[in-house]
N, C-alpha and C positions, 0 to 999 in steps of 0.2 A: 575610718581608720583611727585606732588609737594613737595616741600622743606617741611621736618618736621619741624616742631617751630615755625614759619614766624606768629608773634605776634601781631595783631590791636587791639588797646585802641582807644575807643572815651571816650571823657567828653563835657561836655556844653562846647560854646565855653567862655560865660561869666556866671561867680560861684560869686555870696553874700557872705561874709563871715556869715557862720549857715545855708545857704541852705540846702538843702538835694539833691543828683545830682544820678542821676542814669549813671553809667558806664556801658559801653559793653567792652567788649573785643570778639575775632576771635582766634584762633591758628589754623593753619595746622597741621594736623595727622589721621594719615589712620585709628585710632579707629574700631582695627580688632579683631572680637569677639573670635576666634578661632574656629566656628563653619563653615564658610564658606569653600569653595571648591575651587582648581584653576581649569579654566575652563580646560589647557592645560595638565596641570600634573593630574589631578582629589583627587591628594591631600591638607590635609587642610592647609589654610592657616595659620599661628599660633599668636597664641594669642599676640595682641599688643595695649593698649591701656592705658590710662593718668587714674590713681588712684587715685593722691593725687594733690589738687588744694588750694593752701593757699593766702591768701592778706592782707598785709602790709600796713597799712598808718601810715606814721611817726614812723617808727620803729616798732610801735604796732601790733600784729597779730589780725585782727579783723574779718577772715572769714577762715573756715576751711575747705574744703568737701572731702567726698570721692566718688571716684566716680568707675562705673563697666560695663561689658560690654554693657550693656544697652544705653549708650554717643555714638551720633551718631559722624560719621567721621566730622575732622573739626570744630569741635562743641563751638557755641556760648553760651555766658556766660552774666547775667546782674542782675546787683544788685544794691543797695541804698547806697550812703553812704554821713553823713553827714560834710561839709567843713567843718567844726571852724577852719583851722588852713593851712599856708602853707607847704605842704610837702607832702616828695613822696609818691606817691601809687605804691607799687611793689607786681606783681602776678607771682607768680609760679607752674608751674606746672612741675607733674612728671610722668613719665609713667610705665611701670611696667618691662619694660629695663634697667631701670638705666638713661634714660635718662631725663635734668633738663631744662626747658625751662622756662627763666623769661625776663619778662621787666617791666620798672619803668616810670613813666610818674608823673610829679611834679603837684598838684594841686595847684592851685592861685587863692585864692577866693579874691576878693574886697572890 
């Protein structure tokens, strides 16, 4: 299994200051429903998967979700958001283990 968390952000690579830039992000995570079977033990695999997904620019909380097992393994992410202003974008995600997976990437618009 790949490394759980291992976090990719794109942004344009040149931002106007008032653009509007659409972001992606990646994380690795086995997004496991609880439903599945092991093929070897034939029992289930248990539930593990990222519920709560928040993002950050410039301090500000500006996107919330929640999400369930329905998020496929891995699962990519992309949204709009508008520059006016230098500063971070940080995304967090959390899973339903307890475990907190973030990263921050500085926007610089021109």
């Amino acid at each position: 299994m790949p490394q759980i968390g291992r976090i990719k952000i794109r942004l344009p690579r040149t931002i106007r200051k008032g653009q509007v830039i659409a972001v992606k992000t990646l994380i690795t995570h086995p997004m496991e429903t609880g439903f599945r079977k092991d093929k070897a033990t034939k029992r289930k695999v248990p539930a593990f998967y990222i519920d709560d997904v928040s993002v950050y620019y410039g301090g500000t909380l500006i996107s919330h979700a929640k999400w369930t097992i329905a998020v496929s393994a891995n699962p990519f992410m992309s949204f709009y958001v508008k520059a006016d202003k230098e500063a971070p974008l940080k995304i967090v995600w959390k899973d339903i283990k307890g475990g907190v997976y973030e990263k921050t990437v500085q926007v610089k618009p021109r």
